[in-house]
C-alpha positions as CSV (number, residue, x, y, z in Angstrom):
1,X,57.9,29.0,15.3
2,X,59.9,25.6,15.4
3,X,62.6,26.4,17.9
4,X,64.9,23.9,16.2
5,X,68.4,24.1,14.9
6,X,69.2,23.1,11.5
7,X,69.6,19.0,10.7
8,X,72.6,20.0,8.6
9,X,74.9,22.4,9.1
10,X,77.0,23.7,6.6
11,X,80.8,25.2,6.7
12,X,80.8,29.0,6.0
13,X,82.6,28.6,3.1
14,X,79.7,26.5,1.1
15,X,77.6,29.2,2.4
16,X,79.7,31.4,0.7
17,X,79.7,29.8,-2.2
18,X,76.4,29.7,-2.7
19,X,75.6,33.1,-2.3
20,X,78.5,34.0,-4.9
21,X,76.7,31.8,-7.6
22,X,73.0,33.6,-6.6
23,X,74.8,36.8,-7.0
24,X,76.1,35.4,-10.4
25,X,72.3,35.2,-11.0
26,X,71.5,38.4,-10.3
27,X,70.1,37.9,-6.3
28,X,71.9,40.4,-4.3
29,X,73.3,39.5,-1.2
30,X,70.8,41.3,1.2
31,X,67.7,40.2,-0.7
32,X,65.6,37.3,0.8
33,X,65.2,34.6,-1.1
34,X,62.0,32.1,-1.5
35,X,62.4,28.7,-3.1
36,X,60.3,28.1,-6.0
37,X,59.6,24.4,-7.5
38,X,56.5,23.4,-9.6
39,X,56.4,19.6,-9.8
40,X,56.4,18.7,-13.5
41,X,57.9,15.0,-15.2
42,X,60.8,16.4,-16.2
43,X,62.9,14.2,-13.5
44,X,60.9,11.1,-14.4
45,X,62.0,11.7,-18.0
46,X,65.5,12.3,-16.8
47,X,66.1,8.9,-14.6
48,X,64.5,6.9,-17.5
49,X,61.1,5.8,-15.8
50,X,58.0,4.4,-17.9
51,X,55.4,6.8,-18.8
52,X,53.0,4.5,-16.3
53,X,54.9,5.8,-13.3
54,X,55.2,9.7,-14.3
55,X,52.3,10.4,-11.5
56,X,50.8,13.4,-13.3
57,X,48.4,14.0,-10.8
58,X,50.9,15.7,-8.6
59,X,51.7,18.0,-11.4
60,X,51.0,21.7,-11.5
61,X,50.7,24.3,-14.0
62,X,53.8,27.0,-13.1
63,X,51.5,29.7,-14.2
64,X,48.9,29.7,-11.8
65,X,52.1,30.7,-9.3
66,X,52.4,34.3,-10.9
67,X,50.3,35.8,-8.2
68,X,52.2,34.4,-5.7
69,X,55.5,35.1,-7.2
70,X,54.9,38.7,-8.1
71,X,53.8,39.6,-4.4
72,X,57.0,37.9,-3.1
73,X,58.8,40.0,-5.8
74,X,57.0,43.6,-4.1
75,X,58.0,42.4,-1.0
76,X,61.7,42.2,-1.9
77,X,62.0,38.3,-1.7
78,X,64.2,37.2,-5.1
79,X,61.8,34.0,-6.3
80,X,64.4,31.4,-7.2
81,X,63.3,28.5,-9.2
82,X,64.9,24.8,-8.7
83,X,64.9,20.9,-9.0
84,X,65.5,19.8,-12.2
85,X,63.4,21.4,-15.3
86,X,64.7,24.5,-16.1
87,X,62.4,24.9,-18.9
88,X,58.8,25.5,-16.3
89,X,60.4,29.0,-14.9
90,X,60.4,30.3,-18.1
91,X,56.6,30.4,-17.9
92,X,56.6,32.9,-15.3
93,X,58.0,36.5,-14.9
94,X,59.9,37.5,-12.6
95,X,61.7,34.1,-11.1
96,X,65.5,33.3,-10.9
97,X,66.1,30.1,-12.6
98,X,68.6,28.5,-10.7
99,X,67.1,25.1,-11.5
100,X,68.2,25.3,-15.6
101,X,71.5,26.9,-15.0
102,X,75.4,26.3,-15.4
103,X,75.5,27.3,-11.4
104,X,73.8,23.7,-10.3
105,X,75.9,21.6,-8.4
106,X,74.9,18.8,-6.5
107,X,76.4,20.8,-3.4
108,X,74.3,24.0,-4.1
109,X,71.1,22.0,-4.7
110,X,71.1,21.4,-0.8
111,X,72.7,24.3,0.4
112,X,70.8,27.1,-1.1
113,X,68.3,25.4,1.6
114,X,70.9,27.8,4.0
115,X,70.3,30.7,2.5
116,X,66.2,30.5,1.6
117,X,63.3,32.3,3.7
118,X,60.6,29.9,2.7
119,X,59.8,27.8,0.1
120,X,56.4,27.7,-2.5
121,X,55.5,24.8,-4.6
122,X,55.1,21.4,-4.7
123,X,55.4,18.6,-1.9
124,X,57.9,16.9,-4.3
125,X,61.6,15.7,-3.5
126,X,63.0,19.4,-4.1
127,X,60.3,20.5,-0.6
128,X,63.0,18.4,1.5
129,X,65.9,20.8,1.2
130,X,63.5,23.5,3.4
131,X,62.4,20.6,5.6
132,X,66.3,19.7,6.2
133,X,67.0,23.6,6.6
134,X,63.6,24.0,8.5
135,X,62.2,26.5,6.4
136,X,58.8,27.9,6.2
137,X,56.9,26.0,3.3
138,X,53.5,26.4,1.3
139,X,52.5,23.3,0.1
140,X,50.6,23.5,-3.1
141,X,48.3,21.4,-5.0
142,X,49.2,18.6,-1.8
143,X,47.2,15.1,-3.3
144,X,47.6,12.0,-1.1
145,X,46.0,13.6,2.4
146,X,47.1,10.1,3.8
147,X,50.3,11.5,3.9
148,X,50.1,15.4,4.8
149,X,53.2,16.2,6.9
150,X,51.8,16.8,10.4
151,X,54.4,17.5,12.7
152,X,56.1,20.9,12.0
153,X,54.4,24.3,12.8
154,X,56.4,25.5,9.6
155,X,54.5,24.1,7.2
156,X,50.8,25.0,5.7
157,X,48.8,23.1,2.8
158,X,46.3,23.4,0.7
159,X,44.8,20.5,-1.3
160,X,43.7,19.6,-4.8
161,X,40.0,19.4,-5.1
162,X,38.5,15.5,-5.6
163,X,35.6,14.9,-7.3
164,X,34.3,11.3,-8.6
165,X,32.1,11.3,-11.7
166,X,32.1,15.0,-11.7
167,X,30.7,15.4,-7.9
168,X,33.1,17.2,-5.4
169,X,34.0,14.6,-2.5
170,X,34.0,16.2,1.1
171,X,37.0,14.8,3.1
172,X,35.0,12.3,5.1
173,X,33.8,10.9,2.2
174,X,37.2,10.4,0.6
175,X,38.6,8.6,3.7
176,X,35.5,7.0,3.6
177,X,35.9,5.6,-0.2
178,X,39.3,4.8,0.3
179,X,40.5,7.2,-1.3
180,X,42.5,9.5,0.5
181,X,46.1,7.1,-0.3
182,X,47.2,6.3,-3.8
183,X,50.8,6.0,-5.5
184,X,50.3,6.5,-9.4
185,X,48.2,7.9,-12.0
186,X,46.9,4.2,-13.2
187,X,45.8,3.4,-9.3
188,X,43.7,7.1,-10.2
189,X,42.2,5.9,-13.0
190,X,40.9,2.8,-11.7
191,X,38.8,4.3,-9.1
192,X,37.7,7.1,-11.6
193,X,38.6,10.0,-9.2
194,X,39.8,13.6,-10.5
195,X,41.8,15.7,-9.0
196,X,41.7,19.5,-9.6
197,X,44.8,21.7,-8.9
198,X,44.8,24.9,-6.9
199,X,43.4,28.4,-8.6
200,X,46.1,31.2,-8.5
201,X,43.9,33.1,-6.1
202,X,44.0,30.2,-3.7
203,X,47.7,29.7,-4.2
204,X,48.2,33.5,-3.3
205,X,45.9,33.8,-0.3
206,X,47.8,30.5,0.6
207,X,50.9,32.5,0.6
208,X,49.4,35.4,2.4
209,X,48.2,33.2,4.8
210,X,52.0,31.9,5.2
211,X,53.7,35.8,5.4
212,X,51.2,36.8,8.1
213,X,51.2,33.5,10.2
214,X,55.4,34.0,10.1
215,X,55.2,37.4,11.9
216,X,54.7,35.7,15.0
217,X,54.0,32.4,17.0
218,X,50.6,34.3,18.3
219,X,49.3,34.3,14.5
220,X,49.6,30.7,14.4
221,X,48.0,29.6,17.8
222,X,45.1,31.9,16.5
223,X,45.1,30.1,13.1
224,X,45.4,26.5,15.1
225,X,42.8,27.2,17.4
226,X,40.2,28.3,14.6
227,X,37.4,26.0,14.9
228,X,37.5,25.4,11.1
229,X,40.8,24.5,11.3
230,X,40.4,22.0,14.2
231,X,37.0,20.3,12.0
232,X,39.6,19.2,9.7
233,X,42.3,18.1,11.7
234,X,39.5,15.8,13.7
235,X,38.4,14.4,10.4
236,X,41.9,13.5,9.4
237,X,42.6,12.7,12.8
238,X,40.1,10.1,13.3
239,X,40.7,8.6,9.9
240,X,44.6,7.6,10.4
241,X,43.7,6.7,13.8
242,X,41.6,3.4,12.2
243,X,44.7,2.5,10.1
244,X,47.7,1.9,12.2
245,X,50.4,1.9,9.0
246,X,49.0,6.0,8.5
247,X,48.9,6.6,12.2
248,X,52.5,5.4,13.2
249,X,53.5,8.1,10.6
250,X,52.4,11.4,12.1
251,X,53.2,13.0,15.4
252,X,51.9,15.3,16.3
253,X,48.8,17.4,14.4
254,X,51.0,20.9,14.5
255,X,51.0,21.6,10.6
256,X,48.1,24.0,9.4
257,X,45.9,23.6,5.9
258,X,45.8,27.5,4.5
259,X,42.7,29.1,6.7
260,X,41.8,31.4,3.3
261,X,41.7,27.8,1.7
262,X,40.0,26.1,4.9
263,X,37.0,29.4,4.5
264,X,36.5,28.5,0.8
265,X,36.1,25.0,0.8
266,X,33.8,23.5,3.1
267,X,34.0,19.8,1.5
268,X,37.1,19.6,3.3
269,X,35.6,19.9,7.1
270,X,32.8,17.7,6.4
């Protein structure tokens, strides 16, 4: 995978510290750990912003991450919930909800990055502490494919679904429509798109696809090489090539899109 040090490093005594308040939390010290955040407006509400600029399309219902959550849990991973609602993780079994308790700090809110595996959820400000770290990530219910981060190997997505007046778009046709780049819900509503967010099945294979693609660099050169895989990144590829503003922002096209997602949906290779 990414042969990269960390951006941050962090004195052994905030690593320490950390791992004494996960303890406190019941994570023991030899279990890994996977980040867990489920975009929701609770940090919206919290810094006081109109209800026009609350984006719920990036939202996600926690629930539909059980699937995922309980396999980490078999596997021995302790699922530990942060960002800023505490009040999501109690929605699902089985998660340690760091995010709603006394141990936050705003020290520990970056360097539990340190001490993760990987992280699941949302491409939301909390997704930057395993970018930092350069953690593995799954990057659920992913909306504005304009901006899909490209240029790490550590990083797989899978997208809502977009349908207009009820018809699901394929992804030519939403760079096509101009619709592929938008900043809030009202800018949604004007061109009458709907997005739909990710099943729990597709949220789990997603996470599959993640595990086995981590047990070696040879799983991901398979999965980048698939020709599904490539029929998507051409599409995408092409499109942010016409718009210099979207192409000066990716590198290189190393990041994957789920390949169980990629062999369900066709819409997005067309």
């Amino acid at each position: 995978m990414d042969k990269y040090e960390s951006r941050l490093r962090l004195l052994p005594v905030e690593v320490e510290d950390v791992y004494n308040a996960l303890e406190e939390l019941g994570v023991r010290r030899d279990q890994r750990i996977a980040l867990l955040h489920v975009r929701d407006t609770a940090y919206d509400q919290l810094v006081g912003l109109p209800k026009s600029n609350f984006d719920v399309y990036r939202n996600a219902n926690p629930v539909n991450f059980q699937l995922a959550v309980d396999e980490l849990n078999n596997r021995g991973f302790a699922v530990v919930a942060i960002g800023n609602q505490g009040s999501w993780s109690r929605d699902l079994c089985d998660v340690v909800d760091y995010s709603g308790s006394s141990y936050r700090s705003e020290l520990r809110d970056v360097s539990i990055g340190a001490v993760a595996s990987l992280y699941l959820g949302s491409e939301a400000a909390p997704s930057n502490i395993a970018t930092i770290f350069r953690k593995p990530q799954l990057i659920t219910n992913n909306v504005r494919i304009a901006e899909l981060l490209t240029s790490t190997q550590l990083k797989i997505h899978v997208l809502k679904e977009h349908r207009l007046r009820g018809r699901i778009l394929t992804q030519s046709e939403i760079w096509n429509n101009g619709l592929a780049d938008y900043e809030h819900d009202s800018d949604i509503a004007a061109t009458g798109l709907e997005l739909v967010e990710n099943s729990p099945e597709e949220i789990y294979a997603g996470l599959l696809d993640l595990l086995m693609i981590l047990n070696s660099e040879g799983h991901y050169l398979v999965a980048k090489s698939n020709s599904v895989q490539k029929r998507f990144w051409r599409i995408f590829a092409s499109a942010i090539h016409d718009n210099p503003e979207l192409s000066a922002r990716h590198g290189e096209l190393r990041a994957l899109v789920a390949p169980s997602f990629l062999q369900r949906r066709a819409e997005w290779t067309s």
